[in-house]
C-alpha positions in Angstrom: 60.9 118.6 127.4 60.0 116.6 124.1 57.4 114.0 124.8 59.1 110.4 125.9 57.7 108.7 123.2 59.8 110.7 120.9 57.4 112.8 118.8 55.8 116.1 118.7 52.4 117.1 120.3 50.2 119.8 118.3 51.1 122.9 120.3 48.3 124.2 122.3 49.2 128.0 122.1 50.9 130.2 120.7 53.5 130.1 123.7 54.0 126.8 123.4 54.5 127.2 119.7 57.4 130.5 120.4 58.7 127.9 122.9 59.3 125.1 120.2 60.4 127.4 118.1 63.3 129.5 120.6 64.2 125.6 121.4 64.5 124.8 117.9 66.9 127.3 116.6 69.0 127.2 120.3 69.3 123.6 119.1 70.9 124.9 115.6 72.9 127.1 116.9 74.7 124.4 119.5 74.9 122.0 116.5 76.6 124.2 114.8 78.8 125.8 117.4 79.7 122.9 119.5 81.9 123.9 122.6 85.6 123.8 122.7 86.1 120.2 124.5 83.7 119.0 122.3 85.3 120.0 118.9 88.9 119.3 120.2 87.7 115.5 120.2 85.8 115.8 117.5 89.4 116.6 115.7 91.2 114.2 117.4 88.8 111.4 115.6 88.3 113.3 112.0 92.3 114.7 111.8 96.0 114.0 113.1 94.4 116.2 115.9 93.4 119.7 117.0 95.0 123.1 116.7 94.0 126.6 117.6 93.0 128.3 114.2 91.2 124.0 113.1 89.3 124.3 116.6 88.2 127.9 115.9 87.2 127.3 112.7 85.0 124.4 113.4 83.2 126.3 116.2 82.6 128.6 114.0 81.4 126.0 111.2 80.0 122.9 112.8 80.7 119.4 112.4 78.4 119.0 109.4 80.3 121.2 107.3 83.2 120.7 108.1 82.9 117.3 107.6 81.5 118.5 103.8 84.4 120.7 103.5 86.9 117.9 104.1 85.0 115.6 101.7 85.4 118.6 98.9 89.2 119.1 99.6 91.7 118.3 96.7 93.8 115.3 97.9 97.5 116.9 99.0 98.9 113.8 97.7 101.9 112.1 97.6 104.9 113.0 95.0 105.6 111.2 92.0 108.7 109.5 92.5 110.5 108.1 89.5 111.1 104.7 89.0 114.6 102.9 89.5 115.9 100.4 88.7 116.0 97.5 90.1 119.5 97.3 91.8 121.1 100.2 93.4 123.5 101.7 90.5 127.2 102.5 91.3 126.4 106.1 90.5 123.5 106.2 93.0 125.6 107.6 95.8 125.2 110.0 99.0 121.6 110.6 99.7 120.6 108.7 96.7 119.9 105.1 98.0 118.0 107.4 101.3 115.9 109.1 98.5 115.1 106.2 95.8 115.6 102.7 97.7 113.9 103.9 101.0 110.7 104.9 102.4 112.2 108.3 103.6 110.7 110.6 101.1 107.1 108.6 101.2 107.8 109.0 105.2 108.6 112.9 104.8 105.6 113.3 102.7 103.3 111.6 105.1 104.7 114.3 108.1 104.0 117.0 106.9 100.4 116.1 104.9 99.9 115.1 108.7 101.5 118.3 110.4 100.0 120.8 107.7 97.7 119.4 104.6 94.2 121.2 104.5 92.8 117.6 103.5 93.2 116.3 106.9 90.4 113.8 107.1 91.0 112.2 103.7 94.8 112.0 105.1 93.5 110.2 107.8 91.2 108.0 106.4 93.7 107.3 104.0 95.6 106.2 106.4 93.3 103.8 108.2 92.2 102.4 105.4 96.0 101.4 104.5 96.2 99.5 107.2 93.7 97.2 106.4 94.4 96.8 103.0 98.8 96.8 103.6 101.6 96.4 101.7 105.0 96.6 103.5 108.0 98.6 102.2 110.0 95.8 103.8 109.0 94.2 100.3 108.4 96.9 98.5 111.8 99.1 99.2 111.5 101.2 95.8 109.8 104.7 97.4 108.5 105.1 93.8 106.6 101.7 93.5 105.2 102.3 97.0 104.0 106.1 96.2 101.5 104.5 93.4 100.2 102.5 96.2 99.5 105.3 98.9 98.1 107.4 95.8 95.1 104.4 95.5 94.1 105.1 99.2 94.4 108.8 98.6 91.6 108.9 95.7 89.3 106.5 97.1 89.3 107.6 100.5 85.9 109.0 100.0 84.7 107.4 97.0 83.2 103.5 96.8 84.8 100.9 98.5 84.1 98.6 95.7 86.4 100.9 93.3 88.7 100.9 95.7 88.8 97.3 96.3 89.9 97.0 92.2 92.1 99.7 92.4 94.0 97.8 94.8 93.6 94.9 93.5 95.5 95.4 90.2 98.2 98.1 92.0 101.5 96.5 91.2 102.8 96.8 94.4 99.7 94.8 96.0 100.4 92.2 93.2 103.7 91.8 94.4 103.4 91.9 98.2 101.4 89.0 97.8 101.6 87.5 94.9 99.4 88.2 92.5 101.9 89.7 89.9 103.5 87.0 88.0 100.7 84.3 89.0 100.2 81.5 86.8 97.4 79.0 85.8 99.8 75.9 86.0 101.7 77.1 89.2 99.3 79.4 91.1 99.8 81.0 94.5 97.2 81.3 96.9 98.1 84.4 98.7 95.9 87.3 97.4 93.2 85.0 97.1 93.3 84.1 100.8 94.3 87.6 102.3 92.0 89.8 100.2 89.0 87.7 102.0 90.5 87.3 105.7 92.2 90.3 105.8 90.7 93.0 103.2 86.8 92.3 103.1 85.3 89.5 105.0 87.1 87.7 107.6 87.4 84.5 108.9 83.8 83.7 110.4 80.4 85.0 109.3 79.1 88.3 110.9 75.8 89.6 112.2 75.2 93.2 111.0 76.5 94.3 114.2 79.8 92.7 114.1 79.0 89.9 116.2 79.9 86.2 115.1 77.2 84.1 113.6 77.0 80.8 115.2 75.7 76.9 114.3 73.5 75.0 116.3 76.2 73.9 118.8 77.6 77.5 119.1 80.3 77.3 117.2 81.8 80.3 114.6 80.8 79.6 111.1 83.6 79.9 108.4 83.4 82.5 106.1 84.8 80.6 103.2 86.2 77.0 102.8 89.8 76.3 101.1 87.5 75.6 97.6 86.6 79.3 97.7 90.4 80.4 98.9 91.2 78.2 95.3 88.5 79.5 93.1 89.7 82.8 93.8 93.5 82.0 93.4 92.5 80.9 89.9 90.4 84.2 89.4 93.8 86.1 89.9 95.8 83.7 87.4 96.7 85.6 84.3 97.8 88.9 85.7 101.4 91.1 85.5 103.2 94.0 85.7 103.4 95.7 82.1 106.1 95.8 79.8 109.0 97.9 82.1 110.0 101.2 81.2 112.8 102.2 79.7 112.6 106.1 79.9 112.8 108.3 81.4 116.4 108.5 82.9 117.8 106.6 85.0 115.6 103.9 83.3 116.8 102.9 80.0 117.3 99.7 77.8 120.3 98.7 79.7 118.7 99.2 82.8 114.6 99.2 82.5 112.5 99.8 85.3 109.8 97.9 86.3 106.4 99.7 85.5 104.4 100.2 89.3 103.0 103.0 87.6 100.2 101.6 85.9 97.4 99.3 86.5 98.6 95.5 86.0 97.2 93.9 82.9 96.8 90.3 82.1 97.9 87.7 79.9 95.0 86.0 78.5 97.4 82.8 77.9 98.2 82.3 81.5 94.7 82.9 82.9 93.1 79.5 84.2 90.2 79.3 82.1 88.2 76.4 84.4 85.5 76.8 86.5 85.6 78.4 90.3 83.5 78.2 93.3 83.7 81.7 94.9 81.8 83.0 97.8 77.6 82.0 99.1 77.5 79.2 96.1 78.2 81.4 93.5 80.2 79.7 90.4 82.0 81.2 87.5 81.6 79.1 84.6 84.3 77.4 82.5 84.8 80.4 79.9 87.4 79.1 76.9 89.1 80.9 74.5 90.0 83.0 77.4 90.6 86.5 76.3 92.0 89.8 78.2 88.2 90.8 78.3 86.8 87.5 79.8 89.4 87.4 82.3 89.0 91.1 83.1 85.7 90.6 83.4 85.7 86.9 85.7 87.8 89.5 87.8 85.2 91.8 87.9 82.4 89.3 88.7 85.0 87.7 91.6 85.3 91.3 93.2 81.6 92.0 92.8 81.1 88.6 95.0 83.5 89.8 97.6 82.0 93.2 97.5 78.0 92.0 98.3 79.2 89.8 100.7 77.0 91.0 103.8 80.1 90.6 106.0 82.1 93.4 104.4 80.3 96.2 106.0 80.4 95.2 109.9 83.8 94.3 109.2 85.3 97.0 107.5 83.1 99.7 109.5 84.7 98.0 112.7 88.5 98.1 111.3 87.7 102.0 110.5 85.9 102.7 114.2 89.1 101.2 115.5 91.3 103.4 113.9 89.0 106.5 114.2 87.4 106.3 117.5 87.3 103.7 119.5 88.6 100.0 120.1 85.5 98.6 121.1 82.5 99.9 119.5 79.2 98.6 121.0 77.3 96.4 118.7 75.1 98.9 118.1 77.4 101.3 116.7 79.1 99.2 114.1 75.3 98.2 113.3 74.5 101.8 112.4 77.6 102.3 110.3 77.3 98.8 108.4 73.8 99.7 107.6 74.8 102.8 105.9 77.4 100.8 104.3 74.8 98.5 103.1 73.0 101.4 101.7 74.0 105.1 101.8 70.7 106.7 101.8 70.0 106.4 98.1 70.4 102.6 97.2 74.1 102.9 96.9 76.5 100.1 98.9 80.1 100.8 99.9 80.1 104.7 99.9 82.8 105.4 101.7 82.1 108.7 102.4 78.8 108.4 103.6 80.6 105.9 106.0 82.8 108.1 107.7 80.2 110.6 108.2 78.1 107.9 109.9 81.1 106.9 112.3 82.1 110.6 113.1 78.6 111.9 114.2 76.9 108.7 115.6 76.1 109.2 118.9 79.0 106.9 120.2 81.7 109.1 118.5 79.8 112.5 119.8 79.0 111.5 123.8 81.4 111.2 126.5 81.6 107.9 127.3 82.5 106.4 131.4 82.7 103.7 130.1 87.0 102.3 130.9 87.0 100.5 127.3 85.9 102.9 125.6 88.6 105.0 123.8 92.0 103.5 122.0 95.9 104.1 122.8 96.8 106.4 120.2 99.3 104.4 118.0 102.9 106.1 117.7 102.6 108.0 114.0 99.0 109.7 115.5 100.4 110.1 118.5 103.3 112.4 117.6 101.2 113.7 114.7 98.7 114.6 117.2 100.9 116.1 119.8 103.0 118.0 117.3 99.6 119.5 115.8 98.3 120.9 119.7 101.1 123.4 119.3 100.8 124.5 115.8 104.1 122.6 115.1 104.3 122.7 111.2 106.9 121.4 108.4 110.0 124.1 108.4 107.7 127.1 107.9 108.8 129.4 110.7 111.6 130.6 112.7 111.0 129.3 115.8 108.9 126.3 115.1 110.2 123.6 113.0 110.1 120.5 111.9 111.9 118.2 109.5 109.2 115.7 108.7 111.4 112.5 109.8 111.2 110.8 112.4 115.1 109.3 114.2 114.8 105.5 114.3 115.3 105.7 118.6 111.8 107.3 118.6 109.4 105.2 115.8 108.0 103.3 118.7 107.4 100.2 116.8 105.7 101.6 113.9 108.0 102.0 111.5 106.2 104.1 109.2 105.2 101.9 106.0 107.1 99.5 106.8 104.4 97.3 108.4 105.9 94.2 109.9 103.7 91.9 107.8 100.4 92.2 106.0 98.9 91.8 109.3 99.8 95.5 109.3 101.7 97.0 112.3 99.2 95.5 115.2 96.8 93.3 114.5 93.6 95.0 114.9 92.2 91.8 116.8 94.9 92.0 119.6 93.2 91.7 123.1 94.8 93.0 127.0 93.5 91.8 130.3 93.3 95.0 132.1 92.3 92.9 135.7 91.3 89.7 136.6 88.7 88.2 134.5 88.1 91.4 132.1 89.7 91.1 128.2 88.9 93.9 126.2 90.2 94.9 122.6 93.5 97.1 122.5 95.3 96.7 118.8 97.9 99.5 119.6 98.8 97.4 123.0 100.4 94.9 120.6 103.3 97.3 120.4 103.8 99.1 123.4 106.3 97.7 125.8 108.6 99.1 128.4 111.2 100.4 125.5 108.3 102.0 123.6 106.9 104.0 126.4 109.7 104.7 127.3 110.4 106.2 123.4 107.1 107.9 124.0 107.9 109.9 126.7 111.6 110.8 125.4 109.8 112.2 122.0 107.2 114.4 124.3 111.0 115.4 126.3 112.6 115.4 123.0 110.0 118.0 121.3 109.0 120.0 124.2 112.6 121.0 125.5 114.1 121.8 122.0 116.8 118.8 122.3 116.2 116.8 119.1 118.3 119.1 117.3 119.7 119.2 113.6 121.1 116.0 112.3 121.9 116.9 108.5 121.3 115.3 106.1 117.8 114.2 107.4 117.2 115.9 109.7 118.7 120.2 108.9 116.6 121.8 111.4 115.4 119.5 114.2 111.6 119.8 115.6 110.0 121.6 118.9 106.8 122.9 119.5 105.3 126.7 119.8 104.9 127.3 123.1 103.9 131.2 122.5 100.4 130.3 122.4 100.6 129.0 126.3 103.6 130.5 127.8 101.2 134.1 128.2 99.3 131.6 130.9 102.3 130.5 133.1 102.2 133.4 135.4 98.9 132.0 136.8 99.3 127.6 137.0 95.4 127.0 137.3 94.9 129.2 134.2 97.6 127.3 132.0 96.8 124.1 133.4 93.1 124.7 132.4 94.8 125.7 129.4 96.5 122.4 128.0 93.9 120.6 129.7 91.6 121.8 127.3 93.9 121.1 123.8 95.3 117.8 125.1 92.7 116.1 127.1 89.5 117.9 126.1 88.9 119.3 129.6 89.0 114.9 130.9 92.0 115.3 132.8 91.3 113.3 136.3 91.6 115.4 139.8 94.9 113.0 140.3 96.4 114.1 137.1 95.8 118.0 138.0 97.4 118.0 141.1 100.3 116.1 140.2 101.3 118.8 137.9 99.6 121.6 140.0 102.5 120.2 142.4 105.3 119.9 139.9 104.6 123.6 139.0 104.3 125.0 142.6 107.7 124.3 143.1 109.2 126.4 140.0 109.6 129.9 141.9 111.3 131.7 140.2 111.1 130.0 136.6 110.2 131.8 133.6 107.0 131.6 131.6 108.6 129.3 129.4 110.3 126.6 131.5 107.1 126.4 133.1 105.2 126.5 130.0 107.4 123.6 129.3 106.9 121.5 132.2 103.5 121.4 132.1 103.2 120.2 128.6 106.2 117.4 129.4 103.4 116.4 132.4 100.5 116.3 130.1 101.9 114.5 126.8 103.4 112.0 128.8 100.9 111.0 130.8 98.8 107.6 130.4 95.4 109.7 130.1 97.1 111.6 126.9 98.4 108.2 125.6 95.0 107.1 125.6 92.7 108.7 123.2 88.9 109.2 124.9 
C-alpha cells in the first residue's frame, strides 16, 4: 500500500523498487483497460449510450484517448437547409410544409447523429449545452433558420465558452427568440439582456466556486445583478438585425425574399444607444458618440467579456453540464473541481470547453460507483430512447433486419418534443426539485416531465421497439424501428447467462437482487418459447424498469 500521507517513500531495496514498478504498470494497464461495467457507464455519460463494437473499442483504448479521439472527430453536423420564405407558398404542397416549416428534418438529423455519428460526445455535448443556451422551434418554425442555430453548438462544443457565448449571441435565430433582432435605442426590449445573465451565464444569486449560494450577513442570497445591469445590457444589444434578406436562391426571390438566418446579425450604428451602461461588478461603459458599427461591435464585445469573467459563470455552467452528463446533484466538491478548470484550464486559459468536459467525465464522482440514492439522474426521453436504441446496435435504415426511421410518432415524445422546448426555460427546468420521502428534497430536472401518461409512453416505446410493432407509417416513417436482438438471443437457452447478459449493457452489472428475480421469474415460465421471444421478454423487463429509467 502507498503511504497514507499520499507520497512515495525512497524504496529500500531492490524488491521494493520491482514491486513499485509491477504496481505501476498494473496500474496503466487498468487505466487503460477499464472493465466492461465500468466503460458501459462511462458511455452512458460521454455518448447517447453504449454498444458492443463502442464498449470494445474503449477497453481496448482507455478513457483518456477516447476522450482525445472524440475531441479530434469532425463534427457530423447538421444539413444546410435552405431558407423559405416567410409564409407557406401555395406551391409548397405534400411533404413540403413537413420538410421546410417543421422541425422534422432537424429532428431526423439529430436520430441518427444520435443512433450512428462517430462524433458522439460532441453530439452530446452539443446537445447539453443547447439546453442552456435554447431557442424553441415553437418560435422559430423555419427548419432552415433553426439548423444555423444547432450548427453554433456543434462548433463550439469543444472550443471556448466565451466564443461561443458571441456566436450565440449574434445567431439570428437567438436574436429573434428573444428579442434582440430588431432592438432599438428609443424602444428597447429587455429580454436577451435579462435571460443571457439568469439563464445562459450567471444566474440569479452569487455563487461560491462550488456552486453554493453566497450569503449577506443575515443569510440571505445575494443578487447577481440589479434591474440597472439587466438595462445597461438591454442598451448594449440596441442597434443589432438580421441582414439584408436573400433573394436567391430559389424559392427565395424579389417577390418573395427570405429572411437571412444564415449569417451573423450585424448592426445599425443609427439605432445603437450610444449612452452610458452599468454592466456587471461596477463595471461601466462610457458614453461613446458618433456611434459607429465598430464602437458598438466592440461595447458588445466589452459587455460579453464582463459576462464571461464573471466568477459565477463556471460553477454555474459546470453544474448545468454535470446535470445533463452525470448526475443531478453533484457534491460541492465536484462542481468545485470542474469550475476551477473552467477558471483556468491548465495553461492560463478560462472557458475551455473542452478541458471542461474532460474534467467532468474523469473526476472521481463521474468514475466511482456511488450508494449514494441521489446520486444519478432520470434519463430524459430523447437519451433515453437514444440510449436504449444504441444497447442493441439499432442504427438509421442501414440493415435488413434492424431499422430505424429517425422520427419519433408524437404518442411516444414523452414531453420532450424535440427542439421544440416549451419556453426558454428549456424542456425542464434544470432547478426542478422531488421529495422522494418525508423531509428529503433532492434535485430531479427530468421529474418535471414525467407523469403517469409519460411513463406510461416510456414503457410502450421499450414494447413498441422490442416487439417489432411500431411498424411503417409512410411518409415519415417507411420502415418503422426494432432492435437487433441477434447479439443476445444466442444466450436465451441459459436465463442466468442472458440475464447477466443485458444486465451488463443496460444497468452496468447494478441491477438490484429484486429486479433479477422478477425477470428470472417472468422467464421461468416461458417453456417452450424460442430464443427470441425470450430474448424479447427480458429486454421489455429491463428497459422498462425504474432502475433503467434512472441513469447511475
Amino acid at each position: 500500500m502507498l503511504p497514507a500521507h499520499g507520497f512515495l517513500r525512497p524504496c529500500r531495496n531492490q524488491a521494493v523498487a520491482r514491486w513499485f514498478a509491477a504496481a505501476s504498470v498494473t496500474l496503466a494497464l487498468a487505466q487503460a483497460q477499464p472493465s466492461s461495467p465500468d466503460t458501459i457507464r462511462f458511455l452512458e455519460q460521454a455518448t447517447f449510450g453504449p454498444n458492443a463494437a463502442l464498449i470494445a473499442h474503449v477497453q481496448a483504448v482507455g478513457f483518456e484517448a477516447f476522450l482525445s479521439e472524440q475531441f479530434a472527430a469532425a463534427a457530423s453536423g447538421y444539413p444546410d437547409l435552405p431558407l423559405q420564405p416567410a409564409a407557406v407558398p401555395s406551391t409548397c404542397t405534400g411533404t413540403c410544409v413537413r420538410d421546410n416549416y417543421t422541425m422534422y428534418p432537424l429532428q431526423v438529423a439529430f436520430f441518427k447523429n444520435a443512433l450512428t455519428a462517430p462524433d458522439q460526445l460532441r453530439q452530446r455535448v452539443a446537445f447539453a449545452l443547447q439546453q442552456i443556451l435554447v431557442v424553441s422551434g415553437l418560435t422559430i418554425t423555419h427548419p432552415s433558420r433553426m439548423a444555423p442555430y444547432l450548427q453554433v453548438f456543434e462548433k463550439d462544443a469543444f472550443g471556448n465558452f466565451r466564443t461561443l457565448l458571441g456566436d450565440i449571441t449574434l445567431n439570428p435565430a437567438m436574436g429573434t427568440y428573444l428579442n434582440m433582432a430588431g432592438n432599438n435605442k428609443n424602444a428597447y426590449n429587455e429580454n436577451y439582456g435579462r435571460e443571457i445573465l439568469q439563464l445562459f451565464t450567471v444566474g440569479l444569486n452569487l455563487l461560491n466556486q462550488d456552486g453554493s449560494l453566497m450569503t449577506d450577513s443575515q443569510g440571505n442570497p445575494i443578487p447577481t445583478y440589479s434591474n440597472t445591469n439587466v438595462d445597461g445590457f438591454a442598451r448594449v444589444f440596441t442597434g443589432w438585425n438580421l441582414q439584408a434578406a436573400k433573394t436567391s436562391p430559389a424559392p427565395c426571390t424579389s417577390a418573395t425574399p427570405c429572411a437571412d438566418y444564415l449569417d451573423p446579425m450585424a448592426v445599425n450604428p443609427n439605432n445603437h444607444d450610444s449612452g452610458a451602461k452599468t454592466l456587471l461588478n461596477g463595471v461601466t461603459l462610457p458614453e461613446h458618440t458618433p456611434v459607429t458599427a465598430a464602437s458598438a461591435t466592440a461595447e458588445l464585445n466589452s459587455a460579453l467579456d464582463n459576462i464571461f469573467n464573471h466568477p459565477n459563470v463556471g460553477p454555474f455552467i459546470v453544474r448545468n453540464l454535470i446535470e445533463h452528463l452525470v448526475t443531478s446533484n453533484p457534491t460541492p466538491a465536484y462542481i468545485s473541481r470542474a469550475a476551477a478548470v473552467f477558471n483556468n484550464d491548465g495553461s492560463g486559459t478560462r472557458g475551455n470547453l473542452e478541458a471542461v468536459v474532460r474534467a467532468i467525465l474523469l473526476d472521481p464522482e463521474a468514475r466511482t460507483t456511488s450508494a449514494s440514492a441521489t446520486y444519478g439522474h432520470l434519463q430524459e426521453p430523447v437519451l433515453f430512447i437514444a440510449r436504449f436504441l444504441r444497447a442493441f446496435n439499432t442504427t438509421s435504415a442501414n440493415t435488413d433486419f434492424v431499422l430505424s426511421d429517425s422520427y419519433l410518432p408524437s404518442n411516444l415524445q414523452m414531453s420532450q418534443d424535440l427542439f421544440r422546448a416549451p419556453s426558454v426555460f428549456n424542456y425542464y427546468p434544470p432547478t426542478y426539485a422531488i421529495v422522494p420521502a418525508a423531509g428529503i428534497t433532492i434535485n430531479g430536472p427530468e421529474f418535471s416531465i414525467q407523469s403517469t401518461a409519460t411513463a406510461l409512453a416510456r414503457t410502450n416505446f421499450v414494447s413498441e421497439v422490442t416487439y417489432r410493432t411500431m411498424a411503417a407509417s409512410s411518409p415519415n416513417r417507411p420502415t418503422g424501428t426494432w432492435l437487433d436482438l441477434s447479439e443476445f438471443a444466442p444466450l436465451a437457452a441459459n436465463h442466468a447467462q442472458l440475464i447477466d447478459a443485458l444486465n451488463t449493457r443496460l444497468l452496468h452489472g447494478q441491477a438490484s437482487p429484486a429486479l433479477i428475480s422478477l425477470i428470472t421469474n417472468a422467464l421461468a415460465t416461458m417453456n417452450g418459447a424460442s430464443n427470441l421471444a425470450v430474448t424479447q421478454r427480458a429486454v421489455y423487463l429491463f428497459g422498462s424498469s425504474p432502475e433503467y429509467l434512472v441513469e447511475r
